[in-house]
Every structure is written in C-alpha cells, then in structure tokens.
C-alpha positions, -999 to 999 in steps of 0.1 A, spaced: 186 410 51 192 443 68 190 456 99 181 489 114 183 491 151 194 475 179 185 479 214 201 463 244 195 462 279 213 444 311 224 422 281 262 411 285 286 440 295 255 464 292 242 474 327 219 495 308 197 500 279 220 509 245 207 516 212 225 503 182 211 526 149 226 506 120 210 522 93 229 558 102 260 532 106 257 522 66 246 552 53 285 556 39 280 517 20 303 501 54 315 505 87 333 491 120 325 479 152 363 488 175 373 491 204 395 478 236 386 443 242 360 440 267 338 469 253 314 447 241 319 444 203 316 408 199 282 414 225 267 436 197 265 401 175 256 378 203 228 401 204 220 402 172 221 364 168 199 357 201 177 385 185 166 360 154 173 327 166 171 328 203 206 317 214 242 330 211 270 313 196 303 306 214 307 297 245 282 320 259 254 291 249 274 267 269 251 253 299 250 277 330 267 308 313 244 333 314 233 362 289 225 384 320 245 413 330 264 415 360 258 450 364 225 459 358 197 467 389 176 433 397 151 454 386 158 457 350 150 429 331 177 417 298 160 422 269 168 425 234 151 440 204 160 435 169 141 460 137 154 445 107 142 437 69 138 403 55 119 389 23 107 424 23 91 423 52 96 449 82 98 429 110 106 437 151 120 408 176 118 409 211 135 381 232 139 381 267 156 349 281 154 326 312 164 355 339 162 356 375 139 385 392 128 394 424 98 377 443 70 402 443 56 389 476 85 384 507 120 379 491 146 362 472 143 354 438 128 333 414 130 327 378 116 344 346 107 317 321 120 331 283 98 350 262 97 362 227 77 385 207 75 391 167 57 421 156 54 434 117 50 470 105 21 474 80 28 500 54 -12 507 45 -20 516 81 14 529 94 12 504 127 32 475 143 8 441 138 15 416 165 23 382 147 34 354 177 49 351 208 58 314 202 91 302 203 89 273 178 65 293 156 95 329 157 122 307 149 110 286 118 91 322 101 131 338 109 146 303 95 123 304 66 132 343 59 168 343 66 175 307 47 201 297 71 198 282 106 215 292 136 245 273 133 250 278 90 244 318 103 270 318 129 296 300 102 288 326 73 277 357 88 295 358 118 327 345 119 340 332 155 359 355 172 397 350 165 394 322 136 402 349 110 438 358 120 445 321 120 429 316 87 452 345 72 482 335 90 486 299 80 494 280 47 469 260 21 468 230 46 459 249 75 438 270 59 417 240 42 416 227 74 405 259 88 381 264 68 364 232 70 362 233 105 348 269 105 325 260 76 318 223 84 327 214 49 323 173 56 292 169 37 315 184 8 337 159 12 320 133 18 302 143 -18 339 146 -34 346 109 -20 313 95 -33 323 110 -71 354 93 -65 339 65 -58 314 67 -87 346 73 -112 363 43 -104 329 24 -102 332 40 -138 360 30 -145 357 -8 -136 321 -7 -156 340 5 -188 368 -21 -183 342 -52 -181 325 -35 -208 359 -34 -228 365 -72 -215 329 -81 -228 331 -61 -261 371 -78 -266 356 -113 -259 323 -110 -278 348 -99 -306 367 -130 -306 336 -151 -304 325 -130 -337 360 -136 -355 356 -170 -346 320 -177 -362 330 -150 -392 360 -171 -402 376 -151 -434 351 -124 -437 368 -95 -424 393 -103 -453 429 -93 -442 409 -65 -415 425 -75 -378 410 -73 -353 424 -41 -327 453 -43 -302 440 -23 -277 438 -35 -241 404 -34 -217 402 3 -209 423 17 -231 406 45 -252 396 36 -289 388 3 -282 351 3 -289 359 24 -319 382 -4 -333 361 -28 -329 330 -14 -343 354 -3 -377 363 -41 -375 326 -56 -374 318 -34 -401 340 -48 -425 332 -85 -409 297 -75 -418 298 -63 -448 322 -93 -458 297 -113 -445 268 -104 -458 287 -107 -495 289 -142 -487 257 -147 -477 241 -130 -508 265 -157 -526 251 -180 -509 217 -172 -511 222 -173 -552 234 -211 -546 205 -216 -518 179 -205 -551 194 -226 -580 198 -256 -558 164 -249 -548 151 -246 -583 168 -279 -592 152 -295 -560 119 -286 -569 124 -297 -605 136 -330 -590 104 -332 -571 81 -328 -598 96 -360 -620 97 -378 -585 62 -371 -576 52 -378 -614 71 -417 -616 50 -423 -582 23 -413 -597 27 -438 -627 40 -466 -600 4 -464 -577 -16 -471 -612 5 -495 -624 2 -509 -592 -37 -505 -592 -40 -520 -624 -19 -549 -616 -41 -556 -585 -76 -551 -603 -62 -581 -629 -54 -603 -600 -88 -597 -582 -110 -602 -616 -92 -642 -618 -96 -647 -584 -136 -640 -587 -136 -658 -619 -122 -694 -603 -150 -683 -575 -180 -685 -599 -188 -720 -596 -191 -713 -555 -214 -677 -561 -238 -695 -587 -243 -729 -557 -252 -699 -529 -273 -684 -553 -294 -713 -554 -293 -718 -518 -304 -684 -515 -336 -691 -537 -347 -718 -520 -345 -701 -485 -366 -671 -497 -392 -700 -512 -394 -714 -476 -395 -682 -460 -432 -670 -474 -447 -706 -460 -428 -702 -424 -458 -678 -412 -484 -706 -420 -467 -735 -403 -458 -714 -371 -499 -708 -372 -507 -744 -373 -479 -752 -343 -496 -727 -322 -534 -736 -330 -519 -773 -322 -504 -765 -291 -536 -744 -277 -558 -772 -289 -538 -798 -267 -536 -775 -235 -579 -769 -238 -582 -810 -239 -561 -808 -209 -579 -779 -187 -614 -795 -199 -605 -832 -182 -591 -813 -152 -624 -797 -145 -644 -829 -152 -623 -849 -125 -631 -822 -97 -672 -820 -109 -700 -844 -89 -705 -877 -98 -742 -866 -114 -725 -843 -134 -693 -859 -147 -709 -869 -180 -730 -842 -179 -738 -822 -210 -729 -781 -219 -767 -771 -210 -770 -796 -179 -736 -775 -168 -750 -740 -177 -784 -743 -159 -764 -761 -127 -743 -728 -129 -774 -702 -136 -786 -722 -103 -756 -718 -83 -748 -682 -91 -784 -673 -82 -774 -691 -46 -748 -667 -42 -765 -638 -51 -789 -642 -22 -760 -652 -2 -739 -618 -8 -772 -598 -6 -779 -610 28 -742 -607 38 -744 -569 27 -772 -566 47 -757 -574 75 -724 -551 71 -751 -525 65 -772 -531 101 -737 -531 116 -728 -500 98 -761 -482 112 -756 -492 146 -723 -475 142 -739 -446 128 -763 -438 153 -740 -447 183 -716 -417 165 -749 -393 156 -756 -398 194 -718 -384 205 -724 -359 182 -755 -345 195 -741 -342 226 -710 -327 215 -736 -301 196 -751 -291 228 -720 -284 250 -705 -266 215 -739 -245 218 -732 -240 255 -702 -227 247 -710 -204 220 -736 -190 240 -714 -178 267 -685 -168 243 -713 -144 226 -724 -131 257 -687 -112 257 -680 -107 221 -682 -72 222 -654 -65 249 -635 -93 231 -640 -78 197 -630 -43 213 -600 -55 225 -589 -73 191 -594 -43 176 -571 -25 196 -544 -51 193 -545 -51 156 -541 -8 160 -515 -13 180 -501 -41 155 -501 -16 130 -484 11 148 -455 -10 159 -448 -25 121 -451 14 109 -424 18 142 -404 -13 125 -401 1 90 -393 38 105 -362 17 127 -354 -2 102 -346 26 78 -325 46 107 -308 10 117 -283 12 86 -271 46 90 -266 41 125 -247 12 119 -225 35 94 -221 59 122 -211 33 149 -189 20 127 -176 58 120 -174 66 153 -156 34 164 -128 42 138 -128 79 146 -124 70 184 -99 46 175 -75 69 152 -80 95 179 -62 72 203 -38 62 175 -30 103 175 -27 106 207 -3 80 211 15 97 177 14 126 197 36 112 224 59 93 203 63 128 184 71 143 221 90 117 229 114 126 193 118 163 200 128 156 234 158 131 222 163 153 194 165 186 212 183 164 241 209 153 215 215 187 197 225 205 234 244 172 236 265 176 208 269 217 209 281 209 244 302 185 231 312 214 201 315 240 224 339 222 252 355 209 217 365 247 206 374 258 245 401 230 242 410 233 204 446 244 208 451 211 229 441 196 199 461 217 171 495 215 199 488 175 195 501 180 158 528 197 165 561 184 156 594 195 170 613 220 143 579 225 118 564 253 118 532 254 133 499 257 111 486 287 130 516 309 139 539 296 116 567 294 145 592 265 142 595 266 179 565 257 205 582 267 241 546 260 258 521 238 238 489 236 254 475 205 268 443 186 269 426 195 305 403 167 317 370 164 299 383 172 268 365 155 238 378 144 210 367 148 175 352 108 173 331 119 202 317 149 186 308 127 153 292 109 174 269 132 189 265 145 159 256 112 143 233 106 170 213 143 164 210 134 130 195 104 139 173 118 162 158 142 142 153 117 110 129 99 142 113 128 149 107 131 110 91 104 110 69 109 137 56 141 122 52 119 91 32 89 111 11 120 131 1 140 96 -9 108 79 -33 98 112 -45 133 120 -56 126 82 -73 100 86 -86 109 119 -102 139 100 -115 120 73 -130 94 99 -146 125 117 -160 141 88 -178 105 76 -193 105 109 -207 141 108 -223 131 69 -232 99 84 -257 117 115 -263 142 85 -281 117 64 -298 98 90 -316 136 102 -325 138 64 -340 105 62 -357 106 94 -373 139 82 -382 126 52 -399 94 67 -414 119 93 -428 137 64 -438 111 47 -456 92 77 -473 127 80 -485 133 48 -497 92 42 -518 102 80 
C-alpha cells in the first residue's frame, strides 16, 4: 500500500482544510512527522485510519468524542480524503462522519448522518470512475485490499501513541508482555499451549505404546519358551528411547529361533504322517478281509437255515397250486349265486303283483294280462287326451283375455306415437344440439385436463416459492437481528478496550512491588502509583466482551449461512415456477394448434 495525498478539513486540530502530499514526503526513501505536542501529528494518522476503515483508533473512537474540530466555521463541514495505491489499484476515499450543521430553514442545528465515497482512477481514459458510497460495501473492498482489519492495522501499522518508549525501556518480561498486549498475541499462545498439550498427549501415547509393546513382549517370551536362545529380552523402561528397537532385535531372533523349530517340527509332522498313512492302509486292508469273512460266515448260516426250511416251502407250494386250481372256477360259481339269487327275488315280485290283481284275473294267463293292459292303457289315453284338452281351452281363454289387454295397450301406444311424431322435428333439433354441445365440452375436458397437471406443478411451485420467501424473510431478520448483537458487542468490548487502555497504568502500578524496579521506567521507587478510578475494567471483563463478540459474530455466520442456503432455494423454487407457466404456454399452444388444424 502507498499513499499519495491527504487532505483534511475541520478534522481534529485542523480549523481548516490541510493538504498532506506524501509522495513529495518519500521521494528521499523516508521521512518524519515532528513537532510540539498538540500540532496534530498523531491527527495526521487518525486521519489516515478513518480514511480506509471509517473510525479512529484510541480514545478518539470512544462514545461521544468527537472527530469534529473545535475551531472550524459551522459552515465547513469535516471531511477527509485519502489518494492511495492498493492491489494496484488507484483508489480515492472520501469520509465525512456523523457531524452537526446548521438548519437550513429557522435555526439551531441538526445532524449530518456519515457518508462515504470510493472513487477509482482509470488509466485508459484518464478519469475518476465512481465505485460506491456504501459503508459496508467501502470497508470490506479496503479490508480485502489492505489484508488487515481495522484493529490488526492500528497494532502493526500504527503503533499507539506512547507504547514504543515503554517497549524500549523495559526488560524481556515487560517487553513480552508489551508486546502481546500491543499485538494481541493470545491466539499465539493459546496455539503454543495446545502443542504443549499435544506433546504430552504424545508423550503419554508413546508410553502406553511402550507399556503395550513391553507387555505384548512378555506374553511372546512366554509362548516362545527357549527360542530366542540366550537373546534377553531389553531393560529399557516405558518411554525410554530404544525400547521398540530392542525389542523388535529381540523378536527377530525369537522368530527366527522359532521358525527353526517349527521347520523341525514340520520334518517330524511328515514322517509321523507318512507312518500314519501307512498304518492306515494295513488297517483299512484287515477290515476289509474282516467284512468278507464276516459275509461269508453269514451266507453259510443262512444256506442251513433255508435248508431245515424245505420241508415247510415244498407244503406252501402245494397249497399254492391248489388255490390257483380254485381260482379259474370262482368266476363260474359267483355266476350261478347271482342267477340264483335274481331267480328267487323275480318269484317274489311276480306273487306280490298277483296278490294286488282282481279276483277274475288272479289266475289269469300272460295274454289274458296283456290284452287287459292294451285295454287299460287305451282308457288312459282318452283320458290324458281329454285332460289336455281342457288345459288347452283354459290356456286360450287366457290367451285371448291377454291379446285383448294388448290391443288396447296398442292403441294408447299408437296414441302416443302419434303425438310424439307430431314434435319430432323440434325434439330431434334439440338432441342434436345437445350432442354438439356434448362434444364441445369433452374437446373442453381433454384441453383442461392436459393444462390440470402443469398447473398442479405450478401451485405446488408457487406454494413452495411463497413459502421459502417467508422462510427468507424471517432469515432476513434473524440475520438483522445478528449484526445488530454483533456490532452491539464489538462497540461493547472496544468500549470496554478503550476505558481498559485510559486506566492501564492503574493496572501496571497494581504489580508494583515496593524496592523492584518497575517494568516500564525501570525505577525501584514509585512515590505516586496511579490508582484505579471508578469504572475501571478489568482484563476478565474485557475477555469477556470479547468472548461474547466472537460469539456473536460466529451467530451472525451462521445466519448468512441459513439466508444463502434459502435464498438458494428460494431461487431454484422461483425458477421451477417460471419453466412450469413456460411449459403449460407451450402445451396450450400446441393443443390450440392442434385443435385448429384437426377443425
């Protein structure tokens, strides 16, 4: 960064406008700002500082001090106006802060909110381009550029006013203090105490690694026994260095002793092996020989059981010729049972029917009975005959009592038809139109019916786009809601800094001892210590407003987080709704079209 002018006006001791040319200041490589105190050197930085970042450090930030001079004309309005290079980029700032003026109607005052310009000379056209006059938008593209903030600038760049003769004037303890209080060196040390911590979490690993390693060891001494030879095992204590070393040597040799013996072993495994197998084969060979000796013995025992047996086989044999002798006349006999048996029930059923015959016909013969029943049957005939008759004469009254209904029921139908035809036409006119109409409205329900889906996809879209809309908006307010707590805690705790530094030698005269030589001056005497004057705070109650900024803004974090991931979706949401009404325009043009060129 460097800069090339500064200009000033009705800005801390200046009543008037001042221009600060810095680049005719280092032309020689370096140069000083001096003069009697109160002639505004430490105002050139202030300047400089509320130039990029729009605040001062020091006390002059402190609520109600004000960057206004007391000696300029209500008139002129404070106003500084930084030309500097960044990045490589030419850039001018204008800042104007909060600042009474007078009322341009009646009188009194009333107050200027801040504003800021940021302007940036283009090198092709020779011209200042106007860039923002946003607050936010100025002080992250200077943040960005510069790659410090306003409080890591004021540390590094400009050193607080009074700091330095301390910092050469006391000893390594002071200055270390100093130092970390100028360059808030905590999140240094807190990093030194968390490798610290790491070593002797290190530390303690190794050792129960050692302790494991020692005791898995013994544990391989143990199931080794003498195969490590006269080898011992290492002396070395958990921790201690060498100790895996020693070890490993160790279970080498155990190793390679043991696998000696196992190769021995496996020599003995093969020959006893050989011998088992060769065992096998004269035991599987006598069991062999044992089953058909066994066999044989049991086929000799079975042959003189059947022979005692014969006499027994030889009498069923017989029995068995004689039953298949008797079984080719058992058809014949069953034949003759049956005919006897049907014979017997016809002799029955024959006297039966003579005991319910007349008395004329009881010993009558089979042609007396045949012409009785000729007779008879014809008897019956002309009975049935005349019977049908008379069904069929009931039948025809029935007939012709229905044909009459009918005929009447023909003429009142023929009525009717006769006036139904007399208005068929304007009937059949009007059906006509209804089925036309029919027609149109199932060409209207196919059309809908094909524009019902995608406007159910774009209610649908537009019911989630309203809803993420009111999910950003009430992102939006919890976002608010962050800054404000986060830009409420940092002027919190640089209040809290500031009235911290305005009673810091309260604070360095409480570690004063009587006869020690003090950590700024050096002096072993301290005739007037200062004291803490009420409202002093402490460092615990800076940490804590400190702790409670960084708090703060990991909450507004995470609001910007939660409102980029809805805006997301919002826009997503939004842009399926605009395809959606896309589509359904294309298919209702292309029904339309269709429609037109089926018509």
């Amino acid at each position: 960064m460097r800069l090339h002018k500064l200009t000033v006006t009705a800005f801390g001791p200046f009543g008037s406008s001042q221009d600060v040319d810095f680049d005719a200041l280092s032309s020689a490589g370096i140069f000083l700002l001096h003069g009697p105190t109160g002639a505004g050197k430490t105002s050139v930085l202030d300047a400089v500082c509320f130039a990029l970042y729009g605040a001062v450090p020091g006390a002059r930030q402190s609520p109600g001090a004000s960057l206004r001079s007391d000696h300029a004309p209500a008139d002129i309005a404070t106003e500084v106006c930084l030309e500097l290079t960044v990045a490589g980029r030419r850039l001018e700032i204008t800042r104007r802060p909060a600042q009474p003026r007078p009322k341009s109607r009646g009188t009194g005052f009333t107050t200027e909110r801040a504003q800021s310009w940021l302007r940036e000379y283009d090198s092709g056209s020779g011209a200042w381009q106007a860039m923002s006059r946003s607050h936010q938008e100025i002080g992250e593209e200077i943040t960005q550029l510069v790659g410090m903030s306003r409080d890591q600038f004021c540390q590094v760049v400009l050193l607080p006013q009074g700091e330095f003769a301390r910092f050469l004037r006391a000893d390594a303890e002071a200055r270390g203090k100093l130092l970390g209080r100028l360059f808030d060196t905590r999140r240094f040390a807190a990093v030194e105490d968390r490798l610290a911590e790491r070593r002797r979490g290190a530390e303690q690993q190794v050792r129960a690694g050692d302790e494991r390693l020692l005791a898995t060891a013994h544990r391989m001494e143990q199931a080794a026994g003498t195969a490590a030879g006269e080898w011992p095992l290492p002396r070395q204590q958990p921790g201690d260095p060498g100790l895996a070393a020693g070890v490993l040597e160790w279970a080498a040799v155990a190793r390679a002793g043991a696998r000696e013996e196992l190769d021995i072993a496996g020599c003995a495994l093969a020959a006893a092996e050989s011998r088992q197998a060769a065992a096998r084969r004269d035991l599987d060979a006598e069991r062999e020989l044992t089953r058909l000796q066994q066999r044989f013995e049991d086929a000799r025992q079975r042959a003189e059981l059947l022979e005692l047996r014969r006499p027994e086989r030889e009498a069923a044999q017989t029995r068995l010729e004689r039953a298949r002798k008797a079984e080719r006349v058992e058809p014949a006999l069953r034949l003759r049972e049956d005919a006897e048996r049907e014979h017997g029930g016809a002799s029955a059923e024959r006297d039966r029917a003579r005991a319910v015959l007349p008395p004329d016909l009881a010993d009558a013969g089979a042609e007396q009975l045949a012409a009785r029943e000729h007779k008879l049957r014809e008897d019956l005939g002309g009975l049935e005959a005349a019977r049908r008759a008379e069904r069929r004469s009931a039948e025809i009254s029935r007939e012709r009592t229905d044909l009459d209904r009918q005929a009447r029921a023909d003429d009142e139908i023929l009525q009717d038809a006769a006036g139904w035809l007399s208005g068929w036409e304007s009937l059949r006119r009007t059906h006509q139109e209804r089925i036309v109409a029919a027609q149109e409205a199932a060409t209207r329900a196919e059309q809908l019916a094909g524009r019902l889906d995608p406007a159910r996809r774009r209610l649908r879209a537009a019911r989630e786009r309203d809803a993420l809309a009111g999910r950003t908006e009430q992102a939006e307010d919890r976002l608010r809601t962050a800054r404000e707590r986060a830009n409420g805690a940092r002027e919190s705790w640089l209040d809290l800094k500031e009235r911290r530094l305005r009673g810091i030698a309260a604070e360095l005269a409480a570690g004063l001892v009587a006869g020690r030589p003090c950590a700024v001056c050096g002096s072993a005497e301290h005739p007037a210590p200062a004291r803490a004057e009420d409202g002093h705070v402490d460092p615990a109650a800076e940490e804590a407003a400190y702790q409670e900024y960084v708090r703060a803004g990991e909450s507004k974090a995470d609001a910007e987080r939660e409102l980029a991931v809805v805006r997301e979706a919002f826009t997503r949401a939004r842009e399926a709704t605009v395809w959606a009404s896309a589509g359904s325009r294309s298919n209702r043009w292309t029904r339309e079209s269709s429609s037109a060129a089926s018509g």
